[in-house]
N, C-alpha and C positions, 0 to 999 in steps of 0.2 A: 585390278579387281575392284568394281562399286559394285555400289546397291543402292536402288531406292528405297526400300525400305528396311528395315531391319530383319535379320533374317532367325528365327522362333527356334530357341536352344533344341537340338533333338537329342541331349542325354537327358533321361529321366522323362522321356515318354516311353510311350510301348509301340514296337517294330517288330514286324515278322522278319523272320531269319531270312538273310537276303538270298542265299541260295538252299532257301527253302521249295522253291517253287521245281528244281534242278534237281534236289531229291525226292521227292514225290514223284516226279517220273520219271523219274531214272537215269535222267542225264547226265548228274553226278558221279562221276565213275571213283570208285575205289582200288588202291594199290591189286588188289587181285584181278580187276575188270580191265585195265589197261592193255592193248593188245599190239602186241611185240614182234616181227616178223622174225620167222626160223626160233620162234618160244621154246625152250624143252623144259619141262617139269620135272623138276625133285620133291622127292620122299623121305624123310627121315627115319629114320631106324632106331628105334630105343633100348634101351638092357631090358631084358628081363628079370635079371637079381638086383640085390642091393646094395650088394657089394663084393668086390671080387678083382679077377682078372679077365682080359679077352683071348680068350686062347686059340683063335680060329677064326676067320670071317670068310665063309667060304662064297665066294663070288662068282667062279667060273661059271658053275649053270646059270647064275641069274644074267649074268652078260651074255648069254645064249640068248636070252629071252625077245619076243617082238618088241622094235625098239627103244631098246636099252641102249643107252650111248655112254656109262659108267657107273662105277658105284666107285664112292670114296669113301676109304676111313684110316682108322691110324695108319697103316704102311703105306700109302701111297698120297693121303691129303697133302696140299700146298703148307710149307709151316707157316705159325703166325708168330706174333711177340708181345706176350699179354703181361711182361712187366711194366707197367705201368700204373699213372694215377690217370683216372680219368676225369667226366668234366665234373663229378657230383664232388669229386675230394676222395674217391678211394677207389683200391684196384678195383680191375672186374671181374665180372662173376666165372668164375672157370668155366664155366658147362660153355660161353664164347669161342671160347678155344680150344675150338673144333678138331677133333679126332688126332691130337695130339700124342696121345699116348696109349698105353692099353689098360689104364685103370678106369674099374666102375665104382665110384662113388657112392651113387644111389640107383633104385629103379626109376626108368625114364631115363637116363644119362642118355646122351645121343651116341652111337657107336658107327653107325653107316649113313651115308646118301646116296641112294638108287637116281639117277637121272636117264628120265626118258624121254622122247616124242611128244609122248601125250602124258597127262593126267595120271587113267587110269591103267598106261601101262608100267607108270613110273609106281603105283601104289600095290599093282597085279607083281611085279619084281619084288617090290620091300619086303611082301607080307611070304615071297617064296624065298628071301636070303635067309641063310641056315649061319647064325653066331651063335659058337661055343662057349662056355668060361668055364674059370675057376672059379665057384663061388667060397665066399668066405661066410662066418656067421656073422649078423648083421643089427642094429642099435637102432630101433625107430622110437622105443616106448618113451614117451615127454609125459612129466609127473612133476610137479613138487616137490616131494622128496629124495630129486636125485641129489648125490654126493657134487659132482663132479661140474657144478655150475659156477659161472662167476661173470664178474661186473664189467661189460664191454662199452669203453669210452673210445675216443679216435676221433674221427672226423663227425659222426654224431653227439645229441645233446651229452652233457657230462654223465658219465655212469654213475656217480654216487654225486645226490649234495646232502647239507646236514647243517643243522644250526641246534643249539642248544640240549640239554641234557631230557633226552626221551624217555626213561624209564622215572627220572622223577617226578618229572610233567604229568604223565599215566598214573603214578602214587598217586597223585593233589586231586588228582581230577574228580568229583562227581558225581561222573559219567564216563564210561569207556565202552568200546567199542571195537573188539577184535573179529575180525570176520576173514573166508577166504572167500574169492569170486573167481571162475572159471570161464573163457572165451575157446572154443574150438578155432582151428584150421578152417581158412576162409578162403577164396577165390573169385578172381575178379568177372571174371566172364562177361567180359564185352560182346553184344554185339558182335561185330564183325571180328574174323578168327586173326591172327598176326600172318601176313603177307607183304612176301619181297621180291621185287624181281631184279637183277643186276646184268648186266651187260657192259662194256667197253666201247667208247664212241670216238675213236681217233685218238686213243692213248688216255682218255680220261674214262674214269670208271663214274659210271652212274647209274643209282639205286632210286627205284621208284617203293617206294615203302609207305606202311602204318604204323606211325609213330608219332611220339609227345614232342617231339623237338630234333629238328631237323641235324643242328649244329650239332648236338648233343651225338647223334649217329655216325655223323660227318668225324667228327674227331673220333672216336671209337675205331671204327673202320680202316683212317688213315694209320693210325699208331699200332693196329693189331698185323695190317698186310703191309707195313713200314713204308709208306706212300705220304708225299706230299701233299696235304689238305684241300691245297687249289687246286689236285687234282681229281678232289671227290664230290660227285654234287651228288645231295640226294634232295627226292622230291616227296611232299606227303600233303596233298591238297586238301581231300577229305579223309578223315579219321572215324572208322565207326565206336567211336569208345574207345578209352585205355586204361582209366583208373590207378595208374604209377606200373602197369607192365608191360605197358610200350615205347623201353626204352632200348638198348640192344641186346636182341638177343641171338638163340641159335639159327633161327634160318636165315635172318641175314650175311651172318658168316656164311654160312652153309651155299646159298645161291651166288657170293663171290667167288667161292671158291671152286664153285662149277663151272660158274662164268667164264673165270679163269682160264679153266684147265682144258675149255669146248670152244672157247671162244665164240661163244654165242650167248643170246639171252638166253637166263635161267629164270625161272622162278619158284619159289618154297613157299607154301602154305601150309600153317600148319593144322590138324586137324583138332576139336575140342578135348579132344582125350589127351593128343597131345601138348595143348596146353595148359593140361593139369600137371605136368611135372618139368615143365620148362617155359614160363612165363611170371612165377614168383607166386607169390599166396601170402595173404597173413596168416602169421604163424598164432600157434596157439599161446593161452598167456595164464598162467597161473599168480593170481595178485590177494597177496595179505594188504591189507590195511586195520591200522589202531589208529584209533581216533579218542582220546580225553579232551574233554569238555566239562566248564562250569556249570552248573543247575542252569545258569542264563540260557546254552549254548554254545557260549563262546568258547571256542576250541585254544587249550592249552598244549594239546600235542598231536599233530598231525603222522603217521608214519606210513608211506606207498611202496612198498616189495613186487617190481614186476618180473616175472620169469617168461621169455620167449625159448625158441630153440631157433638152429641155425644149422648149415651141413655141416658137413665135417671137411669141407674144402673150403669155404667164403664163411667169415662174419658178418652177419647181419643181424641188428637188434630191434625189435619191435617195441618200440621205449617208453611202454605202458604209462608210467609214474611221472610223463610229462604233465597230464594234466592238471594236478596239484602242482606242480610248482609255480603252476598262473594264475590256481583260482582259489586259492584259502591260504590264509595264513596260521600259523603259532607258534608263540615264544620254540619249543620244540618241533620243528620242522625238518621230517629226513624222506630221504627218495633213493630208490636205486636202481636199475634196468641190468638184469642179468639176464645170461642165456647160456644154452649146455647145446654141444657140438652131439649130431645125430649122425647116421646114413642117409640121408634126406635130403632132396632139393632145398635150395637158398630159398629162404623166403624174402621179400623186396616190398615195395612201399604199396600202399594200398589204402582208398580214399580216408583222408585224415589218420598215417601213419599214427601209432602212438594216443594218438586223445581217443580216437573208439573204440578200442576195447579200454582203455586208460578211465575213459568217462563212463562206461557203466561198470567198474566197483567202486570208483569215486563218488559218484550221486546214485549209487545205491545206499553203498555205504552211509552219505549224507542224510538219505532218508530215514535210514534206521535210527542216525542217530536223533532226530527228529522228534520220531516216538517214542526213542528212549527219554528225551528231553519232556517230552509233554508237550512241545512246540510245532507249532505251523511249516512243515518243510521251507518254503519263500521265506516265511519268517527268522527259520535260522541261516538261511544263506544270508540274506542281507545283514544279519548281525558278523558274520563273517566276511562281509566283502573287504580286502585291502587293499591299502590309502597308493601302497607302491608292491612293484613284482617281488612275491614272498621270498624267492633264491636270488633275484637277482637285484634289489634293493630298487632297480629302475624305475621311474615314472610311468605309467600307462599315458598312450597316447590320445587315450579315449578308453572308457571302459563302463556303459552304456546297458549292462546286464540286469542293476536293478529295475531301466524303463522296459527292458523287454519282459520281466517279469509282471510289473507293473500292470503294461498292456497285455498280455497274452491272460494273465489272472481275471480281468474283467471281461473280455470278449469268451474268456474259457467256461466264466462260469465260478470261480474257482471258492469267492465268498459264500456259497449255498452248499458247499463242500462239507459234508459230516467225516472228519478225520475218523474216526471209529471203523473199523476193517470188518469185511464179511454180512453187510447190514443189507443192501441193496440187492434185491431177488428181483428178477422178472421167471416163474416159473420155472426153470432149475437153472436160468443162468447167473451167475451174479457178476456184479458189476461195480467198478471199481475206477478211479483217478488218478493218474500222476504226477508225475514235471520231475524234470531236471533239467540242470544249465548248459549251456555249449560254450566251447572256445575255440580257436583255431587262428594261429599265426597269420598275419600279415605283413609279410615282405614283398621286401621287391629286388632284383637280380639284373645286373647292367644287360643291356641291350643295344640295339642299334635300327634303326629305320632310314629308309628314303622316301621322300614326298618330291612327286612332279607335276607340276603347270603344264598342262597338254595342250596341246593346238587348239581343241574345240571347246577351250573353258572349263573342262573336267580336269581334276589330281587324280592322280594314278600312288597308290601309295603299296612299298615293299616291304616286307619284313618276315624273317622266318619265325613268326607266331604258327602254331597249331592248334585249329579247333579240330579236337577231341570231340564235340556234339555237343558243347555248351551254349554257342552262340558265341563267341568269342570276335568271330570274323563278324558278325553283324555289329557288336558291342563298340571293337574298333573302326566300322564304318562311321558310327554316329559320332565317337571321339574325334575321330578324323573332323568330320562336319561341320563341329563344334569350333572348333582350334582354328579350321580354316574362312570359317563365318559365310559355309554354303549349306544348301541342303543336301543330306545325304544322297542323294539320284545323279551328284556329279562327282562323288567319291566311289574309286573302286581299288578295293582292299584286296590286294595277293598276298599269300601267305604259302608256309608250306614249301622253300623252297631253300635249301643252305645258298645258294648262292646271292642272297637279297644279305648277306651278313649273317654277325653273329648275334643271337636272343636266347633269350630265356627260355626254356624249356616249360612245356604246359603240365605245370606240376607243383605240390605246395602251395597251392591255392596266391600263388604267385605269378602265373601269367598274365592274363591281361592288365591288373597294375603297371606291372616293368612294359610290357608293349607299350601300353595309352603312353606313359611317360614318354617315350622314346619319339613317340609318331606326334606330341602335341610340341615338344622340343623343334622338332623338324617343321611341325608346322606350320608355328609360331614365326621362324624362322622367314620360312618360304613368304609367310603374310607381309611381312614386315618388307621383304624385298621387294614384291610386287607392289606394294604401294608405293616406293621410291622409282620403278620403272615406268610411270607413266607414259603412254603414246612406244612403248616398246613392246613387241609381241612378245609374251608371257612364254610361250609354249617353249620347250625343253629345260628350263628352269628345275635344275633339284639339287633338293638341302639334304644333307645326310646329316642323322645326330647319333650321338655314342655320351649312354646314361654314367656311363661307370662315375665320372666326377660326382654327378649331383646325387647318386645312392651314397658317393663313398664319404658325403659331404654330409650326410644325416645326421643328428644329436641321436645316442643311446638311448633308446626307449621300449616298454614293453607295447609290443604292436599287432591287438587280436582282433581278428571276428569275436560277439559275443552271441550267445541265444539263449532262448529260455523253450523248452519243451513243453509241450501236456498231450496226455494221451488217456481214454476212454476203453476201456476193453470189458469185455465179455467172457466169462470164462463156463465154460459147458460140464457143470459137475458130474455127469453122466460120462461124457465119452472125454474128456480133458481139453479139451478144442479151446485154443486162447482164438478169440479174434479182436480183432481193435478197430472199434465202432468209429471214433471220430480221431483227427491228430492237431493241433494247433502249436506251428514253430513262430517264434517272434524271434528277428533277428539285427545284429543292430552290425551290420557289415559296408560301413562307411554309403560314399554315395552309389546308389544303384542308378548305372547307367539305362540298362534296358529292364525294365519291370515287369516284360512278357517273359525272356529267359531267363531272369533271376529268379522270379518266382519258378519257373521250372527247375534251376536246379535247387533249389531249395526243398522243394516235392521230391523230386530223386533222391535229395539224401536220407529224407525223413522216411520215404519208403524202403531203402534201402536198410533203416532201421528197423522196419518190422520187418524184412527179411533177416537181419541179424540177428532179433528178439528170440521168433519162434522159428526160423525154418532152418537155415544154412549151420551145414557141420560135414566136415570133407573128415571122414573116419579114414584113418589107417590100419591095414590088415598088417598085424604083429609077424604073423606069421614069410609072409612072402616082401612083407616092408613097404609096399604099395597101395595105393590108393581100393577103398572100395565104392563101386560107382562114379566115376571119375566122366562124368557127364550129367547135360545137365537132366538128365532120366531121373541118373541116381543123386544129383547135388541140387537140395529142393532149393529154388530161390523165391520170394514172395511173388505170386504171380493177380491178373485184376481180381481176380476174387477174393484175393488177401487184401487189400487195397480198398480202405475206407474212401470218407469225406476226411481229407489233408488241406487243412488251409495254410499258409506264411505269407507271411507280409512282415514290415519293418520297423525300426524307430528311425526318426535323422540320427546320423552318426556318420557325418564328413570329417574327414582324415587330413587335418591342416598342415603336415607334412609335405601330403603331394599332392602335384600340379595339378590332377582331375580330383585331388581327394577318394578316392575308391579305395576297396579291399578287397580283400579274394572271396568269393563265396561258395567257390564249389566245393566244401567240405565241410563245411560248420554243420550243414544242416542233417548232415549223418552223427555228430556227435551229443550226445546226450540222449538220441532216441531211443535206443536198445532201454538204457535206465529209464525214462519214463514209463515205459511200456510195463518193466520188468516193476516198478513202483505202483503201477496199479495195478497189474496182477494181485500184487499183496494187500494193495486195499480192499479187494476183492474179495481175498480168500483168507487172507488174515498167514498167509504163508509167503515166507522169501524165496525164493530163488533165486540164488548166487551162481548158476551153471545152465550158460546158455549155450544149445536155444533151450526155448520155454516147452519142451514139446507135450504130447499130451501124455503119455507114458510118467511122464514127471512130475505131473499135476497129478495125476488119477494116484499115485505113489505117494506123495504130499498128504493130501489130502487137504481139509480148509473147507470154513463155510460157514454161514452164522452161528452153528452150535462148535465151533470150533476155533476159535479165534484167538488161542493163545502165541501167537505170533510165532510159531512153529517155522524150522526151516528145510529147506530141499536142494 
């Protein structure tokens, strides 16, 4: 491989997504579009209580029905075997393990699969199967002061940490600061809905699916129907969206075990209603935080109380109270993530698990104590900022938050800032400033890659990476490029496939880090041979690399994204109506490869924050223990008309760790937004609001305004 001339770095310029042109017209086919010869269509079947028994699944007439080729459920489904650890470090989620038994857990629990011909005869069968139960009485209500909560540690961050004496800290202090902040019941709602279709191909089972990570399914699968790994390939090319809920779930079991039992392709799709109660949700979060602080600001006692809820069959914590252990310190430093067991679906990971609802009662909180202080919000963060990780004594490897304050402060506007709350009318709206800080882990997770030397002078490069709709596949085109000292137009990046090896799952803001490593290893590799082959034909040449050595070979260190928010809103003292005029994220998330889709996902998060601010709250009906409005009809998300002027952009902030220096971005830019928003609200109206969303019923209740500006709360 030469060159005459040098060939012009293509990480850190801006690139249209390479099979951008393939989804715009449609060429792009997704796990549902995929077309299967002898397809038959499954339906899912949900409980309608919350909890109970199945006393009945009367089948015989729906297997009369025009074709119907079965219905499966507990008495008659293939069994599985769901003791296990899987690949995240803990069992799985029960509702997998498919039609097992005859308990209902919660509403939504899966109880039947209609399999038909077609689509709508498989959906025309479901909605006529007649299931009976024994209902029992049923536990949905999540509150703060239940009894029966407690501290769930395991294979997530630690359930309590704690340094020094808390309640004397609070004595000495100042300044204190006891507050509660409330986050509702969230939902991810990709884009495109979870579809799988599964068939058998000469003794090997393979699943064409959407999902985060292909291996991650592939092992799940193997160890639930007690099958051999290399006997399972699954494929997942394009992904429309997943946000941490496309990882396994029930209609993939569901279409194997139809596959199975028909021996033919199946496929399960599941509808938006359905999943609402079987695809995960962040759960709700009730968080106390105390905060004592010196007249300066400097905090002498930091304390984070998060409460999630979980089912009553799976653990899962929603581990609010992370975000403080990364981003303040004090002598008195305590944390702890609890959760209380419900009738309820599991709730699962959901963009920036932990740090967003975590980061708006923390730089709420922050704010308040601000103005309790007398002090410039920025101004008491940066008196705050620490030297090393406050729990974990670690080094930061980079921690880049006061330039993102820095810069976003001046492009924002933010020195012409009148701190004084309620001042600013345009005719009855008034108008108001924010900011708060972001943080979000950056790891990285062993992987594996193959890079080939083709015939016609192109690399061909493999790895079961999954672009979700980040850009991901275009990001490692150009890493690719880079490593091999061509231009991108002779790189072509596959992805999406278990059988290219084992990777990282697209999730934790840890994919494309662990890819680029893996594929720059390989390709570094590849280079270096091809130069010692001179006058030998290149082509079938390939290097495979496997990260696990060089991740496991890293010095201990605290390893984040950082950002800094600000946000502009309007609040309508008539009718309560928040809107938010303009948004500015500054982010300092190592090297950004591509600068068209970083900026996009950066804008996604940040809007996803004014959707979390004032709109999104998935209510549960006490009564029946199910969702109400359980689409997106009834579950408002911010849509363009919520959607101001959102600018982000960056500081440098290269990651001297790893081999491209990058860090994950697809989640920072969701955290800290809700509290900005929710921080100029207040400056606006001169009222808090701890209990999101912001909606207008809450304001117009509130009340606030320049003749009212006693910092008053809601």
């Amino acid at each position: 491989m030469t060159t005459t001339t040098p060939i012009k770095a293509s990480v850190g310029t801006a690139h249209t997504r390479v099979e951008g042109r393939d989804k715009i017209t449609g060429t792009a086919r997704y796990s549902g579009d995929i077309p299967f010869t002898e397809l038959a269509h499954g339906w899912l079947v949900l409980s309608t209580v919350a909890r109970g028994r199945i006393r009945s699944v009367e089948d015989a007439p729906v297997l009369g029905m025009p074709g119907v080729l079965t219905v499966l459920h507990h008495q008659n489904a293939p069994r599985v075997d769901s003791d296990y650890i899987g690949m995240l470090g803990a069992p799985p989620d029960p509702t997998v393990a498919l039609f097992q038994h005859d308990r209902v857990p919660f509403a939504g629990w899966p109880v039947a699969l209609v399999v038909a011909e077609t689509s709508e005869q498989a959906r025309e069968a479901a909605e006529a199967l007649v299931v009976t139960y024994e209902e029992e009485p049923h536990d949905v209500a999540f509150s703060g002061g239940r009894p029966d909560t407690y501290p769930l540690d395991g294979h997530l961050p630690p359930a309590v940490t704690g340094k020094g004496n808390l309640e004397s800290e609070l004595a000495a202090s100042a300044v204190v600061l006891d507050a509660e902040y409330t986050t509702p019941q969230e939902h991810h709602s990709p884009m495109e809905p979870h579809a799988a279709t599964a068939h058998w191909d000469s003794g090997r089972l393979d699943v064409v699916d959407s999902n985060q990570g292909a291996t991650w399914v592939v092992g799940d699968l193997a160890k639930l129907f007690s099958l051999d790994p290399a006997s399972v390939r699954v494929r997942s090319e394009h992904v429309g969206g997943g946000f941490g809920s496309k990882g396994v779930r029930a209609h993939q079991v569901a279409a194997v075990m139809a596959a199975t039992v028909l021996q033919r392709p199946v496929r399960v799709v599941m509808t938006r209603r359905q999943m609402f109660s079987l695809v995960g949700y962040r759960s709700p979060t009730v968080q106390r935080i105390r905060l004592g602080a010196g007249a300066d600001g400097r905090l002498r006692a930091l304390e984070h109380r998060s409460l999630s809820l979980t089912s009553a069959v799976h653990e899962f914590v929603e581990p609010g109270s992370v975000s403080s252990r990364v981003m303040y310190d004090a002598d008195a430093h305590h944390t702890v993530n609890r959760v209380v067991r419900l009738d309820v679906p599991t709730p699962t990971w959901m963009r920036a698990p932990g740090e967003t609802p975590g980061s708006f009662a923390l730089e709420s909180a922050l704010d308040e104590l601000a103005e309790k202080c007398g002090i410039d919000p920025i101004a008491l963060r940066a008196r705050n900022e620490p030297e090393r990780g406050p729990v974990s004594g670690l080094p930061f490897s980079g921690r880049n938050l006061l330039a993102c304050f820095r810069e976003g402060a001046r492009r924002f506007g933010w020195a012409d800032r009148d701190p004084r709350p309620g001042l600013r009318r345009e005719g009855r709206l008034l108008l108001g400033t924010g900011t708060a800080a972001a943080s979000f882990p950056a790891g990285a997770m062993p992987s594996t890659a193959a890079v080939t030397a083709e015939a016609d002078d192109t690399f061909t490069v493999r790895i079961s990476a999954s672009d979700i709709g980040t850009g991901a596949r275009t990001a490692l085109t150009l890493l690719a490029a880079d490593a091999l000292e061509v231009t991108p137009d002779r790189v072509q990046v596959h992805i999406g496939d278990s059988d290219f090896g084992p990777a990282m799952i697209a999730g934790g803001s840890m994919g494309t880090r662990s890819w680029s490593w893996a594929i720059k290893i390989a390709a570094d590799e590849l280079r270096e041979r091809l130069a010692l082959s001179t006058g030998i034909p290149p082509e079938g040449i390939t290097v495979r690399s496997d990260t696990a050595e060089a991740i496991g070979a890293l010095a201990p260190k605290e390893r984040h994204s950082f950002g800094a928010q600000f946000a502009e809103v309007a609040v309508d003292t008539t009718t309560g109506e928040v809107r938010v005029r303009r948004m500015l994220g500054i982010f300092a998330a190592g090297r950004i490869v591509n600068p068209l889709t970083a900026r996009n996902q950066f804008v996604g998060g940040m809007t996803w924050g004014i959707s979390m601010a004032l709109h999104e709250e998935a209510v549960r009906d006490q009564a029946s223990g199910g969702l109400v409005g359980a689409d997106l009809a009834g579950y408002h998300v911010a849509t363009h008309a919520d959607v101001p002027l959102i600018e982000a952009d960056w500081v440098d902030d290269p990651d001297p760790d790893d081999p491209v220096g990058i860090k994950g971005i697809g989640e920072v830019g969701i955290v800290g937004a809700a509290a900005a928003i929710a921080n100029a609200v207040w400056h606006a109206t001169g009222v808090r609001h701890r209990h999101l969303p912001i909606r207008p019923d809450r304001v117009l209740m509130a009340g606030g305004g320049a003749a009212d500006t006693g910092g008053r709360d809601a």
